[in-house]
N, C-alpha and C positions, 0 to 999 in steps of 0.2 A: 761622688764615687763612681766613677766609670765612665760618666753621662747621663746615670740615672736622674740628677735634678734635673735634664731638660724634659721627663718624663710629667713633670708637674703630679698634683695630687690624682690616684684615680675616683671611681665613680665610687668603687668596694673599697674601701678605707679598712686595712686589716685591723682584728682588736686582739690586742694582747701579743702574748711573746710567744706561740709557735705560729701564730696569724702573720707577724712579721719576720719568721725567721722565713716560714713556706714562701710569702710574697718575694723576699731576697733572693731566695733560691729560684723561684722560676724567675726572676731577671736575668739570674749571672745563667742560668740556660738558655733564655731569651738572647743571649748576649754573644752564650759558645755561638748557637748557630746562627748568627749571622757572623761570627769570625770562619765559619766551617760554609759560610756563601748561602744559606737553607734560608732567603728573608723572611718569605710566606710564612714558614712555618713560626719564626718569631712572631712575625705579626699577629698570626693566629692567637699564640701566646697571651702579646700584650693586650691585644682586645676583650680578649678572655676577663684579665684581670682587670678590664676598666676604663683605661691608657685612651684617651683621645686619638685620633687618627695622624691630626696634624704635629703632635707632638713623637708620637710613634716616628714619622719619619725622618723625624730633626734627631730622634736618636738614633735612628740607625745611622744616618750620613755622616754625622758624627764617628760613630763606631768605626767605619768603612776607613772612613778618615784615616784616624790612629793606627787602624790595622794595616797601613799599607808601607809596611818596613820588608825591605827583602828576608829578615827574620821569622815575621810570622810568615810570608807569602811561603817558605820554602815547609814550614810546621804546619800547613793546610797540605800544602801537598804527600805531606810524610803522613796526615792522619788519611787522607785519601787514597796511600796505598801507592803512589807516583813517582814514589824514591823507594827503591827497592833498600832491604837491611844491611845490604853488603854496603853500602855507601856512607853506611852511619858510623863505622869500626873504625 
């Protein structure tokens, strides 16, 4: 799902069912920002929650990967404020 299995198991193994919904949730955040360019701070994230280092990066490059469609490239710029509104109409 996304890349998440190159993430492998972390260290803090979540229990139960809001432990795994919260872990989900900060991935797919982990995940915006490095679609929004922010790496550090995902890493920050993933470390947080456990995430090996070397595996951390096999998932961003990954990411990086996929993201690189003139689609999203133009929805970074429109959340970054670089397309003005008038261009969306």
């Amino acid at each position: 799902m996304y890349g998440f299995e190159l993430l492998k198991d972390p260290d803090h193994k979540p229990v139960g069912k809001m432990s795994n919904e919260a872990m989900r949730r900060y991935l797919e955040l982990a995940r915006h920002l490095v679609f929004m360019g922010k790496d550090s701070e995902a890493v920050d994230i993933l470390e947080t929650l456990g995430y090996e280092s070397k595996n951390i990066k096999k998932f961003i490059k990954q990411l990086k990967k996929s993201f690189k469609t003139e689609e999203n490239k133009n929805i970074v710029r429109l959340f970054k404020g670089k397309i003005g509104n008038d261009c969306l109409q």
